[in-house]
N, C-alpha and C positions, 0 to 999 in steps of 0.2 A: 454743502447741504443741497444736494441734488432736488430739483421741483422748485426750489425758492423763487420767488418771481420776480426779481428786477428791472424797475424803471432805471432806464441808465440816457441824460443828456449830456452829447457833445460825443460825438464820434471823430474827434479829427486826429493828428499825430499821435496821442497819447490814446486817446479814449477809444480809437478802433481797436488796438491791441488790445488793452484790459479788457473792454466787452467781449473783443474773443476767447480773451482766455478763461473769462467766464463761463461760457459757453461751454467751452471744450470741459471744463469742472463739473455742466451737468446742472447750470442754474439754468434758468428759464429767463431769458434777458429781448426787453423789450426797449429799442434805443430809439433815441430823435435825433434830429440834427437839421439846422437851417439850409443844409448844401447835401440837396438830391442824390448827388455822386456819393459822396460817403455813405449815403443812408442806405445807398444801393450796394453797397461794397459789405456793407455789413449785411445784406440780405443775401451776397452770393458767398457768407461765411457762414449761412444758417440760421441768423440772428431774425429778430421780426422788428419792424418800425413803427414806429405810431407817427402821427400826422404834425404833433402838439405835445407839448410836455403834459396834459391832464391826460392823454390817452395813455401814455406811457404810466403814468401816476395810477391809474385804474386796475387797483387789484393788485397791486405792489406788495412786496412784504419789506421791500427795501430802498429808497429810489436816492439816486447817486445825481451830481450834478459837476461836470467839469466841462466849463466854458471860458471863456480870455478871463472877465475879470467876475466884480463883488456887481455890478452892476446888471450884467447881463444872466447872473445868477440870482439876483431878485428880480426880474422879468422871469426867468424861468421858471420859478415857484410862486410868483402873484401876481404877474398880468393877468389884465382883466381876458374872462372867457378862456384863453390856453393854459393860464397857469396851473402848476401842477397842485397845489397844495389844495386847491377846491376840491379835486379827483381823488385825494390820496386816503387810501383809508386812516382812521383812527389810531391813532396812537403810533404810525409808522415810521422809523427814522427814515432821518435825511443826511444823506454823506456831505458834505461839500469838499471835493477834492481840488474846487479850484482856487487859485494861489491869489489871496488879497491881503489888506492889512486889516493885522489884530482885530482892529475897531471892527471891520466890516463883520468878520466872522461874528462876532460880541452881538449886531445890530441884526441879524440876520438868524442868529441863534434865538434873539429874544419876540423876533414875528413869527421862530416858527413854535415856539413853545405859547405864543398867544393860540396860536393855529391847534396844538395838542400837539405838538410831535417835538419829540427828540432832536437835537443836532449835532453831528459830527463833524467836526474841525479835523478834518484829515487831508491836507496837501501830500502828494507825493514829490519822493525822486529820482534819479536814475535814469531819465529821459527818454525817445521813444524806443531804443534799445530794448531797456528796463520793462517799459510797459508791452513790448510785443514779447519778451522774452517770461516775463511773468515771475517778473525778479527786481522790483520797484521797494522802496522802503514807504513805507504807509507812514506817516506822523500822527498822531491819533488826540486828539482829547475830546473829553464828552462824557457823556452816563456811563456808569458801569455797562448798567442793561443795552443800552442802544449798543456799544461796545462788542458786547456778547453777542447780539445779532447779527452785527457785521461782522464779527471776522472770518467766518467761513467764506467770504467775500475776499477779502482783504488776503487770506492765504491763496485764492487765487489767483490775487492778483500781483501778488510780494511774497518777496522771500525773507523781507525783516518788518515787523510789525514794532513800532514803537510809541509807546505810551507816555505822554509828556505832562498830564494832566487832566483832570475832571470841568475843566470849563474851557469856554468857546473863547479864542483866540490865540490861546497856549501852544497850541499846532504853529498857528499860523505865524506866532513869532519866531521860531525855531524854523521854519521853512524859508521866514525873510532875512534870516543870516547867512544860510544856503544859499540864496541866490545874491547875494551881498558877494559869498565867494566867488560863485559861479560867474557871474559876471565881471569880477575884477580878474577872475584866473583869464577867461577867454581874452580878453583886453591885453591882457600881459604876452599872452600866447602870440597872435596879432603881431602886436609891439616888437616883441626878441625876436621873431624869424623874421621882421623886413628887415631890423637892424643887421640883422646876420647876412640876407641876401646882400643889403647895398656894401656890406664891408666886404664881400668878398668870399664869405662863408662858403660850405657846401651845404643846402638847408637840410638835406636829409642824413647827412653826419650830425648835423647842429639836435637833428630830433633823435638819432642812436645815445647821442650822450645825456643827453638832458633826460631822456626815458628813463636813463638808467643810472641817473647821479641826483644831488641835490635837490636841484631844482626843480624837479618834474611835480608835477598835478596830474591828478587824473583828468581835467580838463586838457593842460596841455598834450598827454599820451593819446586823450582820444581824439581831438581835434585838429591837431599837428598836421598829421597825416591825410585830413580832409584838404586842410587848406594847401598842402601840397600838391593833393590829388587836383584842385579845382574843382571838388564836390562840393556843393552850393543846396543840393537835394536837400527838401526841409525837413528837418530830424524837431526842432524848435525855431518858432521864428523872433527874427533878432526884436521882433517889435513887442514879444514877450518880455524880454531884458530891460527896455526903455520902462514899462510897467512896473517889473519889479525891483530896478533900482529906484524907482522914483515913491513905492515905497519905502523901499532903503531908506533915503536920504529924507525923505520927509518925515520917519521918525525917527532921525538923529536930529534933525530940527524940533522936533515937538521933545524931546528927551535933552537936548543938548548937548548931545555926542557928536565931537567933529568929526567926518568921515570922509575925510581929502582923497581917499582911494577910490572909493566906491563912487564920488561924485565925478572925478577926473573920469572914469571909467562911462559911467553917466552920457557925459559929455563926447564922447568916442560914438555911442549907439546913437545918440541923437543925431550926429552927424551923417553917421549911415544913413538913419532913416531921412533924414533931408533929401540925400540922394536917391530917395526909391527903395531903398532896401528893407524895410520893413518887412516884406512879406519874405524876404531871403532868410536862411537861413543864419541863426547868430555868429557862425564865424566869418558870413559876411561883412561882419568887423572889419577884414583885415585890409577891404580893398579903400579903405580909407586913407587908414596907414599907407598904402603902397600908392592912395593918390598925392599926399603930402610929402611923400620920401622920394617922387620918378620912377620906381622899378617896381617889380612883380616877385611874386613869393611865389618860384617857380623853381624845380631841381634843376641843378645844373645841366648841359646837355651833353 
């Protein structure tokens, strides 16, 4: 929908691309972001900045929000004086693309319909790939109508749109079993190629076969080969992971579902992040593994 005017917050890994590929679609996209460099990146893509999430909010027909968590997406639509929802015209939806638990969505749906406005429970995935490529799976629940508005959005931004239901958190459960896998796959991934290095393996035979027998993930096919490379470059950061397993596993606590995988997997990223790696990239996983095992997840020479 060529002219539509988008407030778009959080320009980082994910959210530069999708704002790009808005752009290039022919929306009118107005981004924020706390970290001047990105804001600027999106300005030498053609995009325009605003200062504050209510400048971007001003004259919206649509305004999107993907930041780390549920927290710093209620600052971004109700802190005092910058918040966007003061700004935002009447009746206008609100995407939430960023990935929290259920509840949050639920909590956050119901201050913006205090406010007059729709909300969109829409996480994606497909990762920065996905989002620079403009081939992201949207998870969707929310109004019909708010629905209909965004998706000429959403086909910019994805190549599968999928509809999981008419009320806010229905997305977002469906996105914390995705990353339930996502996280236990990269963990496993990690895990199989130190064991392969220390036994002797060749690790990049060890990734020919696995690609293409059984056992392969699409985590492991696409990851494998980073962690061989020693690319570390931040695609997702692992400190993303520790968030959304910790959803995981806290509502298998509140549900009563054991989840010995996803917790042991848990327990892998927390470690990482002890050691600094937070801001690395998630299959900075591995250099854990390779500090409790003695050896390196490196090709043979």
């Amino acid at each position: 929908m060529s002219g539509q005017r988008i407030g778009f917050v959080g320009l980082g890994a994910m959210g530069q691309g999708q704002a790009r590929n808005l752009l290039q679609a022919g929306f009118d996209v107005v981004g924020c972001d706390s970290d001047p460099a990105r804001a600027a990146s999106f300005v030498e893509a053609g995009g325009k900045v605003a200062a504050s999430p209510a400048e971007a909010a001003r004259d919206a027909d649509l305004f999107v929000v993907l930041v780390f968590d549920a927290g710093q997406a209620e600052s971004v639509l109700f802190a005092d004086n910058s918040g966007a929802v003061a700004a935002l015209p009447a009746g206008v939806p609100v995407v939430l693309h960023t990935t929290g638990a259920p509840e949050d969505a639920r909590r956050l749906a119901g201050r913006l319909a205090e406010a007059g406005h729709p909300m969109l429970d829409a996480p994606v995935t497909g990762g920065k790939a996905g989002a620079d490529a403009g081939t992201l799976t949207v998870i969707v629940s929310g109004p019909e109508a708010a629905i209909a508005t965004a998706t000429p959005a959403f086909e910019a931004m994805g190549r599968r749109i999928v509809r999981v239901g008419s009320e806010p958190g229905q997305a977002s459960t469906v996105k914390m079993i995705n990353q339930l896998l996502v996280g236990v796959h990269t963990a496993a991934c990690a895990e199989a190629l130190t064991l392969a290095v220390k036994a002797g393996a060749d690790p990049e035979a060890v990734v020919e076969v696995i690609t293409n027998g059984a056992g392969n993930s699409r985590a492991f096919e696409g990851r494998a080969p980073q962690i061989l490379a020693r690319d570390f470059d931040v695609r997702g950061a692992l400190s993303i992971l520790v968030k959304d397993l910790g959803i995981v596993t806290e509502a298998g606590r509140r549900l009563a579902v054991p989840l010995p995988l996803a917790s042991a997997a848990l327990q892998q990223y927390l470690a990482a992040t002890a050691r600094g790696l937070g801001p690395e990239d998630l299959v900075s996983v591995v250099k854990v593994y390779e500090a409790m095992a003695g050896t390196e997840v490196v090709p043979k020479r």
